[in-house]
Steps between C-alpha positions, in 0.01 A plus 500: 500500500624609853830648532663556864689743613738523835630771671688580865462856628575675829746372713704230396465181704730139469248263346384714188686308325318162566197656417600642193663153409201324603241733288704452195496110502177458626339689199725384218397150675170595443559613187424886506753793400662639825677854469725673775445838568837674618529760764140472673254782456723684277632290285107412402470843437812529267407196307803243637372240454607190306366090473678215730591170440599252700902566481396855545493384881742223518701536854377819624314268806781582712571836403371782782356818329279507194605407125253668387624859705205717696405821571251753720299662254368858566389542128275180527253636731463813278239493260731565170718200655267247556312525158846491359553122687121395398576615111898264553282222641265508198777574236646105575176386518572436911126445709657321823781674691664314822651780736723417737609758813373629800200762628569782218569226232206310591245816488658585188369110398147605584501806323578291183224270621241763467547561175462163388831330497485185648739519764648323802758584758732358688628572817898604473645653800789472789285764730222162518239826509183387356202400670374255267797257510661317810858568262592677246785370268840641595452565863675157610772558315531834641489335883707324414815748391385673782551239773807413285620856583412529862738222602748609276446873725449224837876420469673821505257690745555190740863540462502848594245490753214718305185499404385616143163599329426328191271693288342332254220562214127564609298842500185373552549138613735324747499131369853575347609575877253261661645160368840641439517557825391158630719308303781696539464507888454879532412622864263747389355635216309808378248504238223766376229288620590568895577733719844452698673662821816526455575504929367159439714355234804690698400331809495189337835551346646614839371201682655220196851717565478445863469123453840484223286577187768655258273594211135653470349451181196783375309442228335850356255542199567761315113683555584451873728796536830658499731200552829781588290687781401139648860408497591801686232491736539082585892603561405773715282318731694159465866618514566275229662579171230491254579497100236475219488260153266653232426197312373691190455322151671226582188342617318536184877307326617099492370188350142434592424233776382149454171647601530767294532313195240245552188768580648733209476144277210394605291847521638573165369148369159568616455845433477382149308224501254742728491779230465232240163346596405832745488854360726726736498749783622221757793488703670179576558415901655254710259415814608218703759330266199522171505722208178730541404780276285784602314778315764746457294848684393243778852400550654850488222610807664177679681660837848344550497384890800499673602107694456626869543109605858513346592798626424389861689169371744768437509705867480132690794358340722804476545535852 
């Protein structure tokens, strides 16, 4: 008989909790034995694992974080690790794993893939990094305390006349920054994916101050550079006073979105009716509003573009 397992790993992103919530019902609907694994990657290794029921995930839909806790794993992609986690998996009698997380999490889901674990993965993550999906889970929620933020800093750096640069999560990938930015109605914004001059930005700033702006709103990623040394520089060539908010963790905090919750429910729901009639090594997707699922080493060579129409959106109606 099949038995399921779910774990979150990596990261944590709002809208694990819908999936996890989701995978639980859906296979004790289906009448198969679902277990949670606690603490990602490691906790497979260490044997936490335990059975679900349905109360097991009773009100937890609305609940940021994960219930089930995660982790980054450096033991799991050691040799000794991994066939520790294979000889867990067949200990309960578990042959289909969900995984939910980003990148690292989600090559970690292949690797159990190739050994023969059915396995799918699903796509949890505010950085909205992978190439394969037009969203990950999380990253709306994460726009939105973001833009939730920015006018909160839009009120006091128009009172005093400022501007202030708003860094916010993204090494790799600007999307964070990108729509943040837009809906928060930030004049400019800097992201990995582009190359900036600041004399630019300054000039741009200079010329909104002439006209009775009182505020200048910067969005920076956090893989576009030092967000102190831009500050000092902008004030230099602006002559305006120039502070900087380091949004940190917060983004990754909060109740999950409306979105949120209904692609972590419904991603959950048919990740196990996919690994049910399927066996594994997929990755579920939304393309276009539709659930998709891809083989999970095409998906993972699947470049993540970044929206150059929205950021010209972006420069045309910030000025």
């Amino acid at each position: 008989m099949d038995k399921i397992a779910i774990l979150t790993s990596g990261g944590d992103a709002p809208g694990m909790n819908a999936v996890i919530r989701a995978v639980v019902r859906t296979a004790i609907y289906y009448g198969i034995e679902v277990y949670g694994i606690k603490n990602g990657y490691e906790g497979l290794i260490d044997g936490e694992v335990e059975q679900l029921i349905e109360s097991s995930v009773a009100d937890i839909i609305q609940r940021g974080g994960t219930v089930l806790g995660t982790s980054r794993s450096e033991r799991f992609i050691t040799h000794e690790g991994f066939n520790q986690a294979i000889d867990v998996l067949k200990k309960y009698g578990i042959n289909k794993v969900i995984v939910g997380g980003g990148d690292g999490s989600l090559r970690g889901a292949k690797k159990l893939s190739e050994s023969g674990i059915d396995v799918v993965g699903i796509p949890l993550s505010i950085d909205n990094d992978l190439g394969f999906t037009d969203y990950s889970i999380g990253f709306f929620t994460a726009i939105t305390t973001v833009t939730n933020a920015i006018s909160n800093i839009r009120d006091t750096t128009e009172s005093h006349g400022r501007a202030n640069v708003v860094e916010v999560m993204g090494r790799d990938c600007g999307d964070i920054a990108l729509y943040s930015g837009i809906a928060g109605g930030a004049e400019n914004i800097i992201v990995p994916e582009k190359k900036y001059e600041i004399s630019e930005i300054a000039k741009k700033a200079i010329v909104g101050k002439n006209r009775g702006k009182r505020h200048h709103i910067i969005i920076m990623a956090e893989g576009a550079g030092n967000s102190y040394e831009f500050a000092e520089k902008f004030e230099e060539l602006t002559g305006i006073d120039t502070k900087v908010t380091i949004l940190g963790y917060i983004q990754r905090g909060g109740s999950p979105s409306v979105v949120d919750r209904i692609l972590g429910s419904t991603m959950g729901n048919v990740a196990v009716e996919h690994i049910l009639k399927n066996t594994g090594g997929y990755v579920m997707s939304i393309r276009e509003g539709s659930v998709k699922t891809y083989p999970i080493g095409d998906a993972l060579k699947m470049e993540n573009k970044f929206d150059e129409k929205l950021s010209e959106i972006l420069k045309i109606i910030s000025i």
